[in-house]
C-alpha positions as CSV (number, residue, x, y, z in Angstrom):
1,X,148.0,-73.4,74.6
2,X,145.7,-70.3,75.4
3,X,145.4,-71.0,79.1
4,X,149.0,-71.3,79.4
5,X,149.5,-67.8,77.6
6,X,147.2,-66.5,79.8
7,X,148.4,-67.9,83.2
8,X,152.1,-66.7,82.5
9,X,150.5,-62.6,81.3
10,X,148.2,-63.2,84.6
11,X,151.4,-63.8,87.0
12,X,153.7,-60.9,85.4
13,X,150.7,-58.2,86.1
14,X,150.7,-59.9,89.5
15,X,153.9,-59.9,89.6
16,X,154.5,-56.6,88.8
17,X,151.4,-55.2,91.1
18,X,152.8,-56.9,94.0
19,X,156.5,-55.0,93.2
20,X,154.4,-52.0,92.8
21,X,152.9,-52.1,96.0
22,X,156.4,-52.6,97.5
23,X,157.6,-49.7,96.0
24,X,154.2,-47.3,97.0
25,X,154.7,-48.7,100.5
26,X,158.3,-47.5,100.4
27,X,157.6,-44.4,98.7
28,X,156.0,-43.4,101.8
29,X,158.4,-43.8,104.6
30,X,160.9,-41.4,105.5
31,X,164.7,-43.1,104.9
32,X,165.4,-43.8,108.4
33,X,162.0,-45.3,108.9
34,X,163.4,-48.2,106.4
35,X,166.2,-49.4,109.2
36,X,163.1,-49.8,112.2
37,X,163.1,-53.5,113.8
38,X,160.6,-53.4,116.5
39,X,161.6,-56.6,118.6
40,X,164.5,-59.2,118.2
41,X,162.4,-61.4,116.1
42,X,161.2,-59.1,113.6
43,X,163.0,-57.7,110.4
44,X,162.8,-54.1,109.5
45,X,162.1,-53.2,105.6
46,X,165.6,-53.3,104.5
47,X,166.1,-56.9,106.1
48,X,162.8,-58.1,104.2
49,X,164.1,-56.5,101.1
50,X,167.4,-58.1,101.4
51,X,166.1,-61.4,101.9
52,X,163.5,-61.1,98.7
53,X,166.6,-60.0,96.3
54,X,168.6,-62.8,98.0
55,X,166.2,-65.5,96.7
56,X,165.0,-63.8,93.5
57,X,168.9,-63.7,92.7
58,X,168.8,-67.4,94.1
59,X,165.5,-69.0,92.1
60,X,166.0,-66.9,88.5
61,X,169.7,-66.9,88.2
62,X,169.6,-69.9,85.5
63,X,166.6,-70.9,86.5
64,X,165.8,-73.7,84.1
65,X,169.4,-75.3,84.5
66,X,170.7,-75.3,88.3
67,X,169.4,-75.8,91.6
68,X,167.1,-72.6,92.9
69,X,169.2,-72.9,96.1
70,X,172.5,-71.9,94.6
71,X,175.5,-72.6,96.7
72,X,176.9,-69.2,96.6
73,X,173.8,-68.1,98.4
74,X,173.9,-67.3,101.9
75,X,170.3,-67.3,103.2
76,X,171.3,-66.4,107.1
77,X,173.0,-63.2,105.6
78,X,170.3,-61.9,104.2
79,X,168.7,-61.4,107.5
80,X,171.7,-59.6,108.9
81,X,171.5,-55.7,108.9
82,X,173.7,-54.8,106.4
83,X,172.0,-52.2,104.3
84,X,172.6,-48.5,105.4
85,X,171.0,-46.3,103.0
86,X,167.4,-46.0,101.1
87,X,169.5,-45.7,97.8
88,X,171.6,-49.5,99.1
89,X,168.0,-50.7,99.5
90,X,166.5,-49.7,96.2
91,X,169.9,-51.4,94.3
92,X,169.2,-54.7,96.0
93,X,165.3,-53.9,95.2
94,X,165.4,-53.5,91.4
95,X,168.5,-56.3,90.9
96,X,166.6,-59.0,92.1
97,X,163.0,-58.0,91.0
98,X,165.0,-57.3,87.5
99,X,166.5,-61.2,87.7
100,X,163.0,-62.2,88.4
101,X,161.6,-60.3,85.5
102,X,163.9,-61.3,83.2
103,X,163.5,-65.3,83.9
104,X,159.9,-64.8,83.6
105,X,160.2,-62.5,80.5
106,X,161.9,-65.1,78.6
107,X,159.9,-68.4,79.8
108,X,157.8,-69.9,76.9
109,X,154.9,-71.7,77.2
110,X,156.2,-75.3,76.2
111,X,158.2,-74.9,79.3
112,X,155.6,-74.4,82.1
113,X,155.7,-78.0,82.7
114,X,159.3,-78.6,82.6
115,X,160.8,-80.2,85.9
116,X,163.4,-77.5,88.1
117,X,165.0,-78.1,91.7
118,X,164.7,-76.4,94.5
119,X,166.9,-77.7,97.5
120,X,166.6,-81.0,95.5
121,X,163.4,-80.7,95.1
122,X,161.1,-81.4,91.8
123,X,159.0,-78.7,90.9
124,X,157.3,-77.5,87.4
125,X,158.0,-74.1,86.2
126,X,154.8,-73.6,87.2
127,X,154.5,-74.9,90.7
128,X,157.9,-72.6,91.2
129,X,156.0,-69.7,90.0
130,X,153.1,-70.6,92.3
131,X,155.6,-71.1,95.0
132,X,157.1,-67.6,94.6
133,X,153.5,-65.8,94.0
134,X,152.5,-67.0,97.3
135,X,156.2,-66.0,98.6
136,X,156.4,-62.3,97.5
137,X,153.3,-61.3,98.5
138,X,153.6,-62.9,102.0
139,X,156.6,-60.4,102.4
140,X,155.7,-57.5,100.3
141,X,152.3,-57.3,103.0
142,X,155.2,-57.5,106.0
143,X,156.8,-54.6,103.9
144,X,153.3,-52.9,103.6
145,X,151.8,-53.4,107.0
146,X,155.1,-52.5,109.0
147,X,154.9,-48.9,106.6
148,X,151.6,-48.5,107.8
149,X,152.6,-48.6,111.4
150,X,155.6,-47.4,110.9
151,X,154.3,-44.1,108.6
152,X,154.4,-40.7,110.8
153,X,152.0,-38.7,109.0
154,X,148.5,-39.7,107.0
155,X,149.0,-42.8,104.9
156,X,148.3,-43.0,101.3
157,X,145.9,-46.1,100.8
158,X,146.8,-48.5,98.4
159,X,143.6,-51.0,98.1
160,X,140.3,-49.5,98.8
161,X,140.6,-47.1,101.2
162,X,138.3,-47.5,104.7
163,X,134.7,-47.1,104.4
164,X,135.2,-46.6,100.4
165,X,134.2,-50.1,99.0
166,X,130.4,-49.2,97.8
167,X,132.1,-45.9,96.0
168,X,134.8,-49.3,94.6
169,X,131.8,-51.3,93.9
170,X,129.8,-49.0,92.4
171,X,132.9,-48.1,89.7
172,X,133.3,-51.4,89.1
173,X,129.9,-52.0,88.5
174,X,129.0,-49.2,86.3
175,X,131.4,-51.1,83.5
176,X,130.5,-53.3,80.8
177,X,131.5,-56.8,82.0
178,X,135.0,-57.9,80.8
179,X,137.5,-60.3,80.7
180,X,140.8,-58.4,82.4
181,X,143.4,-59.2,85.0
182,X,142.0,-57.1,88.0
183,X,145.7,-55.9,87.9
184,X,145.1,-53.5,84.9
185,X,142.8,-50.9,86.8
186,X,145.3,-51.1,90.7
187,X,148.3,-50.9,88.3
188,X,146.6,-47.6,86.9
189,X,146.0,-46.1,90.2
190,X,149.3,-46.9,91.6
191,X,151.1,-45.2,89.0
């Protein structure tokens, strides 16, 4: 029971860093910068955003009970550009992350090995979870790296800066050893 309580607090800080990242990453691009696609085969940061609500909406609406791929979904849309505005964008952010949440939110323990389908396909609660914490990161770097290039002016690190990891270590060191979900000190800085 106590390393299940502690696996489903450790994935909602993840969770929640990785959305804050997003959202820092965002934070720092001028509107229009949101829209850039720099080839045919990449998608700019309003496509990737798109696509992340799309299958949070998808996976977490009734989660437990249907199919994660729900048939009103339209996966090939999402890659469309469709969004026009920063303020579009941030709706389509906060709905899906906010399905997410909520699924999560309300999960209890006993369930974590319960059997749900994606695309026909039996996963546990927590192999979904697992699925979707190696998903959202994948694209929340895409959204992070592509700001980075994308940023016109100096870029406000947000991991250890360059040449700043003895100045990290030395932080982190200088603390009484703990048990703590690394998230608790990022989230902190972030915010």
């Amino acid at each position: 029971m106590e390393a299940t309580n502690s696996y489903l607090e450790s994935v909602k800080k993840q969770f929640l860093y990785y959305k804050t990242l997003g959202e820092k990453a965002i934070d720092q691009l001028e509107p229009e910068q949101l829209f850039v696609s720099i080839n045919d085969e990449t998608n700019s940061i309003a496509t990737i955003v798109k696509h992340l609500s799309g299958n949070m909406l998808s996976r977490w609406t009734d989660f437990l009970t249907s199919d994660g791929e729900k048939e009103w979904r339209n996966r090939d849309a999402e890659f469309e550009d469709t969004i026009k505005t920063k303020e579009e964008l941030l709706v389509l952010w906060e709905k899906g992350w906010n399905c997410f949440f909520d699924a999560l939110n309300a999960l209890q323990t006993e369930q974590l090995s319960t059997i749900i389908y994606i695309r026909n396909e039996g996963h546990s609660v927590i192999e979904a979870i697992n699925r979707q914490l190696a998903h959202y990161p994948y694209h929340i770097g895409q959204i992070v790296f592509y700001a980075k290039i994308l940023k016109k002016s100096k870029w406000t690190s947000l991991s250890i800066p360059k040449n700043k990891s003895n100045t990290y270590n030395s932080e982190k060191f200088s603390k009484e050893k703990s048990i703590r979900n690394f998230t608790d000190d990022e989230l902190n800085k972030l915010n």
